[in-house]
N, C-alpha and C positions, 0 to 999 in steps of 0.2 A: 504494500500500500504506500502510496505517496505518505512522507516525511518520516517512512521509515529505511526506505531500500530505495526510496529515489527512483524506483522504475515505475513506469505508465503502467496503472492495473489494466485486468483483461476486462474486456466488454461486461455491465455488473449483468449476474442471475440471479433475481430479486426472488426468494422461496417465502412463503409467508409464513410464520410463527406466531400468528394470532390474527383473527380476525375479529372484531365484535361491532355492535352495531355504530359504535363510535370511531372508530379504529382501524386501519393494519398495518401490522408490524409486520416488514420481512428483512430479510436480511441478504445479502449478498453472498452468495456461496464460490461464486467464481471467485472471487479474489478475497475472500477469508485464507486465512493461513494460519496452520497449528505450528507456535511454537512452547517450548518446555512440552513438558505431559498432558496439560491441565488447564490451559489457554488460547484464545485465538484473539489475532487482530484480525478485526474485520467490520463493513459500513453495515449499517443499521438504518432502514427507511422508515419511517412512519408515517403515513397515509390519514388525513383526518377529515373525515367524513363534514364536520364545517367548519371553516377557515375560520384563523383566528387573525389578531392584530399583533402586531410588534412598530411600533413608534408610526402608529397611522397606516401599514404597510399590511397587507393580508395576506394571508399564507397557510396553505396546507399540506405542504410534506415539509420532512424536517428527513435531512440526513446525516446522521452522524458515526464518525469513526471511532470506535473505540476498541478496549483490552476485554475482553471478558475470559473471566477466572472462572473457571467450572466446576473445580471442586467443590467451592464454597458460595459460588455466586457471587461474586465480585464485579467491577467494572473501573476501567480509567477508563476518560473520552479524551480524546487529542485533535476533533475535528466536530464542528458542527456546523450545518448549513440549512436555512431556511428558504423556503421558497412557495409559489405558487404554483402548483404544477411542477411543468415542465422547463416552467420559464427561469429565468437568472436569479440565482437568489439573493435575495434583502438582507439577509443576514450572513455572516459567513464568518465566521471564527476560523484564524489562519492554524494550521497544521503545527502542531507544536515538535517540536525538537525532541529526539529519545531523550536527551537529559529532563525536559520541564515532564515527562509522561514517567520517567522513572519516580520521580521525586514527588508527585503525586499523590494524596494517598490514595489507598483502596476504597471504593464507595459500595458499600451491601447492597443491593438487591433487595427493594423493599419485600418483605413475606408474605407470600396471598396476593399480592399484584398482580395486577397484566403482565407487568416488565417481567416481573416472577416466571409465569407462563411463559412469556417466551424468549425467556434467557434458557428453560430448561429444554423448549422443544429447539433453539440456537445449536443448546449443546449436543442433543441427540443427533438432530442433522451432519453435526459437521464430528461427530466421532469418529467416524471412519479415515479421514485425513489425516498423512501421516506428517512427521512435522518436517516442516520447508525449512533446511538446512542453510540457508541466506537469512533467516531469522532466527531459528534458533541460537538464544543467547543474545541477540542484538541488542535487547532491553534490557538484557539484566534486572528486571524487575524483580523484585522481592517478594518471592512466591509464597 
């Protein structure tokens, strides 16, 4: 993923991990990547059924990049992006550096959530992935 390996990801495959009637959460499985045993970087789309506001600006998907820890349900985010649609996003939090993502802390997974849900059905999807040796270790994160 970009601001970790610097290479262009591959075209996203958005798989959904939740759908409710407010909602969808999918995630990008082509360019998720396992590294350590128990983690993946990878984008995270959410889909919202009615646009919200950010500083007069509307918007209904939000994508973001982040760490998710599996064993425990964890997450760093390192990238977030707003938008409407398809269109250019309003918001866009630039791609932080492995150092500001290492240093980070760990953020829990709230219990019983959506995110909950589909942080677990994330991790099911992408267990079979074995870990990408260009990341593994990159982070050094504190697992």
């Amino acid at each position: 993923m970009p601001g970790f390996d610097r290479e262009e990801p591959p075209p996203p495959v958005w798989a959904p991990v939740l759908v409710t009637p407010d909602v969808t959460i999918a995630i990008d499985t082509a360019g998720a990547a396992r590294f350590k045993s128990n983690a993946f970087v990878l984008r995270v789309r959410t889909d919202h059924r009615i646009p919200r506001t950010h500083e007069g600006q509307q918007w209904d998907r939000e994508v973001t990049g982040v760490v998710l820890r599996c064993d425990v349900l964890m997450t760093k985010t390192y990238h977030v992006r707003l938008s409407l649609g398809d269109d250019d996003p309003i918001v866009f939090q630039l791609e932080q550096e492995r150092d500001v993502v290492v240093e980070q802390p760990w953020r829990v997974v709230e219990p019983r959530s959506d995110e909950e849900t589909a942080a677990r059905v994330a991790c099911a999807l992408l267990d079979g992935k074995p870990v990408d040796p260009r990341r593994d270790g990159q982070l050094r994160l504190r697992l």
